[in-house]
C-alpha positions as CSV (number, residue, x, y, z in Angstrom):
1,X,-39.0,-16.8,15.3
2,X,-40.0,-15.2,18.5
3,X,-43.2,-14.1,19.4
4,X,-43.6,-10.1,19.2
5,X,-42.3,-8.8,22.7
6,X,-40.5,-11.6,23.9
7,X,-37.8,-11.2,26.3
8,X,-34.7,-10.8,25.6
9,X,-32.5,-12.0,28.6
10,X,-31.5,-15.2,27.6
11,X,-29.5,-13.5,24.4
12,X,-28.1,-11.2,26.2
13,X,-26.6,-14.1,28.7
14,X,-25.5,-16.4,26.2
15,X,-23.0,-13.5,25.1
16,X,-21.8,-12.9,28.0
17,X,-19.4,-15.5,27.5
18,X,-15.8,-15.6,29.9
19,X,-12.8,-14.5,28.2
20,X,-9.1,-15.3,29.7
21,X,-5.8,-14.7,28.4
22,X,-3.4,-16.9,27.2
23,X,-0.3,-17.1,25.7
24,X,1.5,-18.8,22.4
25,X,4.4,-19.7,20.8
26,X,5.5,-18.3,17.6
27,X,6.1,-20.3,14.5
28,X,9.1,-20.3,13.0
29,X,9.1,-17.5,10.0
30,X,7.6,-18.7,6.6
31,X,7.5,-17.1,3.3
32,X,4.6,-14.7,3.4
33,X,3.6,-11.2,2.4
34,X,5.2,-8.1,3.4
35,X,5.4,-4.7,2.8
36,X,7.2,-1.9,4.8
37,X,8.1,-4.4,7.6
38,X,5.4,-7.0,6.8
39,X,4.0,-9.8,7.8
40,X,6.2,-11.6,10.4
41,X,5.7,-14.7,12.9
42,X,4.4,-13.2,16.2
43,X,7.6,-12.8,18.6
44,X,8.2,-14.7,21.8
45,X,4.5,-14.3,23.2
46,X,1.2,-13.1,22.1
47,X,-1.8,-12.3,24.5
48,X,-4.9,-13.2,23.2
49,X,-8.9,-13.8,24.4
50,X,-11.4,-15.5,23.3
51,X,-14.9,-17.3,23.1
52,X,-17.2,-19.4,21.5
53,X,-17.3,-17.0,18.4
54,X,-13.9,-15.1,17.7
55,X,-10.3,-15.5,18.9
56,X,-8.5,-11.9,19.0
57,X,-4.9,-11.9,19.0
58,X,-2.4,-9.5,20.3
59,X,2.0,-9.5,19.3
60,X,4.0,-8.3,22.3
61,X,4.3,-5.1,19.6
62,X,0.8,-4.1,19.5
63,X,-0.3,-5.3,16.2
64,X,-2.9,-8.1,16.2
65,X,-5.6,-10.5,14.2
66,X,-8.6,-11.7,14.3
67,X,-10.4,-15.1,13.3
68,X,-13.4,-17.2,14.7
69,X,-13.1,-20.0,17.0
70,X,-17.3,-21.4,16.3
71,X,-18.4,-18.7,14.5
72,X,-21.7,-18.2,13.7
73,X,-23.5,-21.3,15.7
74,X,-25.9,-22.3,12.8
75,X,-23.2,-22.4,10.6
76,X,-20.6,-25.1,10.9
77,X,-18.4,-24.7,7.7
78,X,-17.1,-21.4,9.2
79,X,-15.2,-22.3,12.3
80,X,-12.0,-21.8,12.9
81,X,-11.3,-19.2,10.1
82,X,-9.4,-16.2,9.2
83,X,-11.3,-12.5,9.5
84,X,-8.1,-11.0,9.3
85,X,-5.0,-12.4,7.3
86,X,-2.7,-13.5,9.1
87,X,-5.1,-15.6,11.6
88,X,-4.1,-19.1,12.6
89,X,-6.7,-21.3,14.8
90,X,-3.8,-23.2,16.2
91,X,-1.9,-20.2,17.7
92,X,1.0,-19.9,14.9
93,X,-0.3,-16.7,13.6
94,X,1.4,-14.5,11.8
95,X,0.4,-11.0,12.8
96,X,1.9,-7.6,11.5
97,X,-0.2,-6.9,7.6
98,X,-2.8,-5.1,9.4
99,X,-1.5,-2.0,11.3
100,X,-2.3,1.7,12.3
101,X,-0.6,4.9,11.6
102,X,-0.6,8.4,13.6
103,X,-0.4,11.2,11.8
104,X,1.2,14.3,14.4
105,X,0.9,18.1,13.3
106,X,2.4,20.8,15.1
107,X,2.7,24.0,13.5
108,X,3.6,23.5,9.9
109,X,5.1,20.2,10.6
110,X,3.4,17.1,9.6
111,X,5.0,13.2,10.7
112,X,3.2,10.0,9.8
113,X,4.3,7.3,12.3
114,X,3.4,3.7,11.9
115,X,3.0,1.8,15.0
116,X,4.4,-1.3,14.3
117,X,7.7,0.3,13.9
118,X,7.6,1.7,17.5
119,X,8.5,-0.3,20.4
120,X,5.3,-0.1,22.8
121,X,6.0,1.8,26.2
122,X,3.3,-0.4,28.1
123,X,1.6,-3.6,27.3
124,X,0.0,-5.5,25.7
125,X,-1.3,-5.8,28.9
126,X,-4.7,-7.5,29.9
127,X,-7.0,-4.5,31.7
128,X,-10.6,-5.5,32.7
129,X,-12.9,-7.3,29.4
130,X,-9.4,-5.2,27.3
131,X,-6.1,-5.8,25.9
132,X,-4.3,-2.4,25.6
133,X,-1.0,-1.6,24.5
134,X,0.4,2.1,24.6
135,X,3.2,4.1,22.5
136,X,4.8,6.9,22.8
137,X,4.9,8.2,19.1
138,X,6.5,11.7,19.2
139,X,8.0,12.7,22.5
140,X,4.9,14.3,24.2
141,X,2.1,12.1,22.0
142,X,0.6,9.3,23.4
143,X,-1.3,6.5,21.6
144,X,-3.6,4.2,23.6
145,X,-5.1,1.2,21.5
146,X,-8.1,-0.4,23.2
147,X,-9.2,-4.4,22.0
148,X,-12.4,-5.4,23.6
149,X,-14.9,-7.7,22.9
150,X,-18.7,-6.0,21.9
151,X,-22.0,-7.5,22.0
152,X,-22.7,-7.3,18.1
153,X,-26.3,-5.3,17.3
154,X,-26.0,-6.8,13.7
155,X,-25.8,-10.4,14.9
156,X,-26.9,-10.3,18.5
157,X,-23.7,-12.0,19.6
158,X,-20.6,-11.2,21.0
159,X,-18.7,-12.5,18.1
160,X,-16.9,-8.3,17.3
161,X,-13.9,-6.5,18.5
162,X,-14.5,-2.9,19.5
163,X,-10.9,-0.9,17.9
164,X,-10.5,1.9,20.3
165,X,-7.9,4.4,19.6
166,X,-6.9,7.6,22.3
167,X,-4.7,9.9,21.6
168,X,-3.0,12.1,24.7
169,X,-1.2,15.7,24.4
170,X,1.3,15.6,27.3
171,X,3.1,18.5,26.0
172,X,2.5,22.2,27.0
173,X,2.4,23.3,23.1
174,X,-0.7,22.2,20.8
175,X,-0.9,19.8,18.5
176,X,-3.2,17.7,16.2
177,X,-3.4,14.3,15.6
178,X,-5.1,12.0,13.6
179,X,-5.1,8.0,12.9
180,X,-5.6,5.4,10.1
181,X,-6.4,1.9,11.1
182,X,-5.7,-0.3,8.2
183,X,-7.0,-4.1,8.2
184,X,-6.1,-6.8,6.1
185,X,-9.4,-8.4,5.5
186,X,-9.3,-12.2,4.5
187,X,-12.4,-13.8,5.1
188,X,-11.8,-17.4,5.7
189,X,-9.3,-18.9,2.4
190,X,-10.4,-15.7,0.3
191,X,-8.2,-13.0,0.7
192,X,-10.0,-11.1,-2.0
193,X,-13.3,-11.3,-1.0
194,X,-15.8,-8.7,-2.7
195,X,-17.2,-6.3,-0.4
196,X,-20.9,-5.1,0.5
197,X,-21.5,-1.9,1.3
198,X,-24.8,-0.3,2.1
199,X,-26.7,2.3,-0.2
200,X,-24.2,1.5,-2.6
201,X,-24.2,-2.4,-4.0
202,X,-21.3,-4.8,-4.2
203,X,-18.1,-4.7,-5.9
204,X,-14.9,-5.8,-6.3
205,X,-13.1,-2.7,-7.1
206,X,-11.3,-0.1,-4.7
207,X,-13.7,2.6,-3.2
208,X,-14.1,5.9,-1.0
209,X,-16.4,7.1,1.1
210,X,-15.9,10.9,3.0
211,X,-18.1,11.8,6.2
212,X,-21.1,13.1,3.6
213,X,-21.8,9.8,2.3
214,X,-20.4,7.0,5.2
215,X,-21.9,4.0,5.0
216,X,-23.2,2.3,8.5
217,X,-21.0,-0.8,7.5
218,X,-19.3,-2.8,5.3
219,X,-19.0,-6.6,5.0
220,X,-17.8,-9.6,2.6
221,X,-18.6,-13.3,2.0
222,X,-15.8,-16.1,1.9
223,X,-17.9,-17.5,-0.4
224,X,-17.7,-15.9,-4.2
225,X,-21.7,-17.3,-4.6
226,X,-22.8,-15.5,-1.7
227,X,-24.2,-18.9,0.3
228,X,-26.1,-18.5,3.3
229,X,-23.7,-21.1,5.0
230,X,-20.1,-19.4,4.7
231,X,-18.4,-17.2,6.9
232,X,-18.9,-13.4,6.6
233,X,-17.0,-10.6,7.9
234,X,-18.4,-7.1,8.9
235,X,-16.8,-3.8,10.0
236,X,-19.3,-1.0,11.8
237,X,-18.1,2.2,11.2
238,X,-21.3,4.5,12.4
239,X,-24.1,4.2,15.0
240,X,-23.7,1.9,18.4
241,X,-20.3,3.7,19.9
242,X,-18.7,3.8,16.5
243,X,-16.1,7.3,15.7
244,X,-17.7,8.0,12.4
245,X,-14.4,7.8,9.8
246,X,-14.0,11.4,8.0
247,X,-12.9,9.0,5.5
248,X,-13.3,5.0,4.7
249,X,-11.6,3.6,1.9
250,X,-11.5,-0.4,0.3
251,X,-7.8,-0.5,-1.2
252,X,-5.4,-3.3,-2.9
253,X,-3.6,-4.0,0.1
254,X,-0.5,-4.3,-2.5
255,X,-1.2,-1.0,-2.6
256,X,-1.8,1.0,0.4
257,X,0.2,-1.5,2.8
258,X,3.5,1.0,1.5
259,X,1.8,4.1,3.0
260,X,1.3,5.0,6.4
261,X,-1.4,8.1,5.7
262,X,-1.7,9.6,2.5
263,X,-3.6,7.3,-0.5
264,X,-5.4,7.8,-3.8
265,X,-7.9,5.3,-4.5
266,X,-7.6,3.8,-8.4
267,X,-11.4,3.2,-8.5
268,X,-10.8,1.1,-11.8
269,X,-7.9,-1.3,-10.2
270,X,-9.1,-4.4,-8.9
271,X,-8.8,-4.7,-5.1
272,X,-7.7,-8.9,-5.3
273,X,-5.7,-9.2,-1.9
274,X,-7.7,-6.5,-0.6
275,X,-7.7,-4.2,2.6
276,X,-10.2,-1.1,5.0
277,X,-8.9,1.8,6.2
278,X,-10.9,4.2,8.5
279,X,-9.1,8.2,8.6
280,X,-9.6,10.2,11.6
281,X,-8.3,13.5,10.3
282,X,-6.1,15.5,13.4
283,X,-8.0,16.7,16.2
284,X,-6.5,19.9,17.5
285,X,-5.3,19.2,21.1
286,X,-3.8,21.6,23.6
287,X,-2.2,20.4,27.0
288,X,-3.3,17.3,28.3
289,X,-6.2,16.9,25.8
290,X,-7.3,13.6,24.7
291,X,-9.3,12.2,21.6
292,X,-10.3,9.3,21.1
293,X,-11.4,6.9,17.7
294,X,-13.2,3.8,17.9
295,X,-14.1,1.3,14.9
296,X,-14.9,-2.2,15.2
297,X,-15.0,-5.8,13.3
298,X,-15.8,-9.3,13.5
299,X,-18.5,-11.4,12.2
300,X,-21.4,-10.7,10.4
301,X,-25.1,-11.4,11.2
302,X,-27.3,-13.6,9.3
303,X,-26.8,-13.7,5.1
304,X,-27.0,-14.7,1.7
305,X,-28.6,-17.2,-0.9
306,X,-31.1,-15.4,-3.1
307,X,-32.2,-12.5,-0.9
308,X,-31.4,-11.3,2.7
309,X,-31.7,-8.4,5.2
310,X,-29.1,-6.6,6.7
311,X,-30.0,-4.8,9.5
312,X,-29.4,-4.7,13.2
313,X,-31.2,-7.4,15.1
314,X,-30.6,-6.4,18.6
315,X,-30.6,-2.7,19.9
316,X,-31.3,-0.4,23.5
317,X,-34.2,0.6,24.4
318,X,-32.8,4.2,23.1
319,X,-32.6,3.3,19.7
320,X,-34.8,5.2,17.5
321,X,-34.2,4.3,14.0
322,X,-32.6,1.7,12.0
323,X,-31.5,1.2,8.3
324,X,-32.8,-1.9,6.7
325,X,-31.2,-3.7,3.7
326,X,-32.2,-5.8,1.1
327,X,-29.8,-7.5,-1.1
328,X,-30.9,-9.9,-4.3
329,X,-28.3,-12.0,-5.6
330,X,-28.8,-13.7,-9.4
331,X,-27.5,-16.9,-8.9
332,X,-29.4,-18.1,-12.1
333,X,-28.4,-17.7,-16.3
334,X,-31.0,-15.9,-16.7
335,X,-31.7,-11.9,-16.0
336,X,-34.0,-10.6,-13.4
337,X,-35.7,-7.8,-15.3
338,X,-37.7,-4.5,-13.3
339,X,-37.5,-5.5,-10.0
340,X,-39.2,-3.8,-7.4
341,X,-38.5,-4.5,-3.5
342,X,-41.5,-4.0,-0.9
343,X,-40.9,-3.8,2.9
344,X,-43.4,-4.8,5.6
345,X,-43.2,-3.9,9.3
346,X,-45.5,-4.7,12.3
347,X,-47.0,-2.5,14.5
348,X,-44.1,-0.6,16.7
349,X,-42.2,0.1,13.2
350,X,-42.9,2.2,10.6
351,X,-40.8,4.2,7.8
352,X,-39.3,7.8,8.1
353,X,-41.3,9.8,7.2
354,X,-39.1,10.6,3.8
355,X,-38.9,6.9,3.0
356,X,-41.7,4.9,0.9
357,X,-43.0,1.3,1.1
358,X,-41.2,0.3,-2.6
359,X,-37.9,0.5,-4.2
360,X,-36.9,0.1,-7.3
361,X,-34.3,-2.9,-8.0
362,X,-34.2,-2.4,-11.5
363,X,-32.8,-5.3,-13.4
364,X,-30.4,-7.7,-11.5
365,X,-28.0,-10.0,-14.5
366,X,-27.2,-13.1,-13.9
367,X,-24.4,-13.6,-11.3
368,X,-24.9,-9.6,-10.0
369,X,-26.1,-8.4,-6.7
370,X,-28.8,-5.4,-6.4
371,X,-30.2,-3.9,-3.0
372,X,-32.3,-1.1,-1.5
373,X,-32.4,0.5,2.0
374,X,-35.5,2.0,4.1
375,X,-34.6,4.0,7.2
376,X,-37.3,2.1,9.8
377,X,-37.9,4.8,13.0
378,X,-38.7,2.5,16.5
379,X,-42.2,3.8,18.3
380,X,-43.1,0.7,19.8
381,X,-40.6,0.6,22.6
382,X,-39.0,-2.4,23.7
383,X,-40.6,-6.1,22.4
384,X,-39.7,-8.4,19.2
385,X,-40.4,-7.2,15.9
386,X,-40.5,-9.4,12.8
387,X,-40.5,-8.4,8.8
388,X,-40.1,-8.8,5.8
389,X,-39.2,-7.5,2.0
390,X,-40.7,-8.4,-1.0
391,X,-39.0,-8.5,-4.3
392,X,-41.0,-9.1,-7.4
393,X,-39.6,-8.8,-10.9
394,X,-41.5,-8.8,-14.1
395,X,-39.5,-11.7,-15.9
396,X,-36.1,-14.3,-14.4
397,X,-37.8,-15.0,-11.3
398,X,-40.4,-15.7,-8.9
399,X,-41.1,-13.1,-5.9
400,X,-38.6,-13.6,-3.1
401,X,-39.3,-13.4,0.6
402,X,-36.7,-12.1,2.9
403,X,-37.2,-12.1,6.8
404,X,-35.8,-10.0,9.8
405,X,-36.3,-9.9,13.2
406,X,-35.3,-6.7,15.7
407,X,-35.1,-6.9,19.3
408,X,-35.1,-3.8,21.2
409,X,-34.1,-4.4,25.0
410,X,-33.9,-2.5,27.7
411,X,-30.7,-0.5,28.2
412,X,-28.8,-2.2,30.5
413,X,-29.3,-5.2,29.0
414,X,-27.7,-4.5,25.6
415,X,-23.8,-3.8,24.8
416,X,-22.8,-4.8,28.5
417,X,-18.7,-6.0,28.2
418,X,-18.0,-9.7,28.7
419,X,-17.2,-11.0,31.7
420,X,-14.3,-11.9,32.8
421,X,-12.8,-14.2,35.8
């Protein structure tokens, strides 16, 4: 690890990697999922960018995917991968099971568009670090969609794709609109990978979350032991840029791939082939008023084996406070049994002041997952910080030690765009 209040510059330039675009031929069409228009080969071309960590993907329609090129660079069992179904490393992608809705009100009228039915009126088109593509989804709506790569504060790395979303009144009458981005997550070859959210646990199972209780983020494993080695995917839905969702929902993409807005999560039902959808409810807009939504995903920092820390690892110098996670994972037969979790922190961090030192685990079965959070507030200023959390039980298991590190940089140095010649 790095001393305390090492400098930060050479991260910061290593993700500053070059992006250029470049164009593929489709595959010929294959028998693959679909729904509502569904999965097809990408058409004649596909714009796309990429670097040493993630490959982003772009039909002459809009629609797009997402998979690594190397990934995480300590990890070499998760190059070349899938974040997104659909994803091919070779270029023969099949792009189209992910997509975004609108959904238009004016007056008592309501229309849910989907944009993959719509014929684009501009792009995809390579602006700046950006792919953007723009519809015209009613006759005086405009949808702008935004792809660019972002220097991850989870990982450090520029290995996420910022989803940017701006929608234009051009009419002289109000209106509201809203969107719903929908991804088809497959992480790797497991297309129904359990998800990990914060304050909440893991599961397997379809969820909701509403602006009172949004998590910070969400991610899954391609492996269903958890190993520190495999890929991981993560979507940010609060803090660093992010539109907080008014609502976030885990689905059976079976499921909510038929809609275009409107869905009632089955919290019983198995998710299997399973999907995210962030809800931007309408935003009134009169003439020429713009809004816009912005989510993003990619890979996920450091994780798994017995116990880890999810937290972000690289922030600005105006970043005050941070949530810290610690997950345990029972890969034994045996049952972890009162477990308590115990963070430390360096000088330069310390707890909210509504937080304490020790959480309760409670008991973690064999093959389950538990975890705790602490919101950490920054007073040191910029520097290195290392800690830890740890979780002691009372029978099934030995303490265990999990270790973070945070950089806090200076401003400029942090969530600059790639570079691009």
């Amino acid at each position: 690890m790095k001393h305390k209040f090492s400098y930060v510059v050479v991260v910061i330039l290593l993700s500053l990697v070059l992006f250029s675009p470049t164009l593929a031929s489709p595959p010929d069409p294959g028998s693959l999922k679909s729904s509502d228009g569904g999965l097809r080969p990408a058409d004649d071309m596909f714009t796309s960018f990429s670097n040493s960590f993630v490959r982003l993907e772009v039909d002459d329609d809009g629609q797009f995917v997402i998979g690594t090129t190397g990934g995480d660079p300590a990890i070499s069992t998760d190059d070349n991968k899938r974040l997104l179904f659909g994803f091919s490393p070779d270029g023969q992608s099949y792009i189209g099971t992910s997509f975004t809705s609108v959904r238009v009100k004016t007056g008592e009228t309501t229309t849910d568009i989907s944009l993959r039915s719509l014929t684009p009126t501009q792009g995809p088109t390579n602006q700046g670090d950006s792919i953007v593509t723009v519809w015209m989804v009613t006759p005086h709506i405009q949808i702008q969609e935004t792809l660019t790569p972002l220097t991850n504060p989870y990982s450090g790395r520029a290995d996420t794709i910022k989803i940017q979303y701006t929608a234009t009144n051009l009419d002289g009458v109000v209106h509201s609109v809203g969107v719903r981005c929908m991804l088809d997550i497959m992480v790797g070859n497991n297309d129904a990978a359990p998800y990990f959210v914060p304050g909440v646990g893991n599961s397997n199972k379809e969820q909701e979350y509403t602006a009172a209780n949004m998590p910070a983020y969400y991610f899954a494993f391609e492996s269903n032991s958890f190993a520190a080695d495999s890929l991981k995917g993560q979507g940010m839905l609060t803090g660093f840029g992010m539109t907080p969702p008014d609502r976030f929902v885990i689905a059976k993409w079976g499921s909510i791939s038929g809609t275009r807005w409107d869905y009632t999560v089955q919290p019983d039902q198995n998710t299997g082939d399973s999907a995210t959808a962030m809800y931007w409810n309408p935003v009134t807009l009169g003439a020429n008023q713009s809004v816009t939504f912005v989510t993003a995903y990619g890979l996920s920092g450091k994780g798994g084996s017995s116990t880890w820390i999810t937290a972000p690892t690289l922030v600005n110098s105006e970043t005050t406070n941070i949530v810290a996670t610690v997950w345990v994972n029972n890969t034994t037969l045996t049952s972890f049994t009162n477990g308590i979790a115990t963070i430390s922190l360096p000088a330069g961090l310390q707890l909210h002041s509504s937080e304490t030192l020790s959480k309760p685990l409670g008991d973690v079965p064999a093959g389950t997952v538990r975890q705790a959070n602490w919101s950490v507030d920054i007073i040191g200023g910029t520097g290195t910080y290392d800690y830890s959390v740890e979780s002691t039980f009372v029978s099934g298991s030995n303490s265990l030690t999990a270790l973070a590190q945070l950089v806090v940089a200076e401003l400029k140095l942090v969530y600059l765009p790639l570079i691009k010649k």
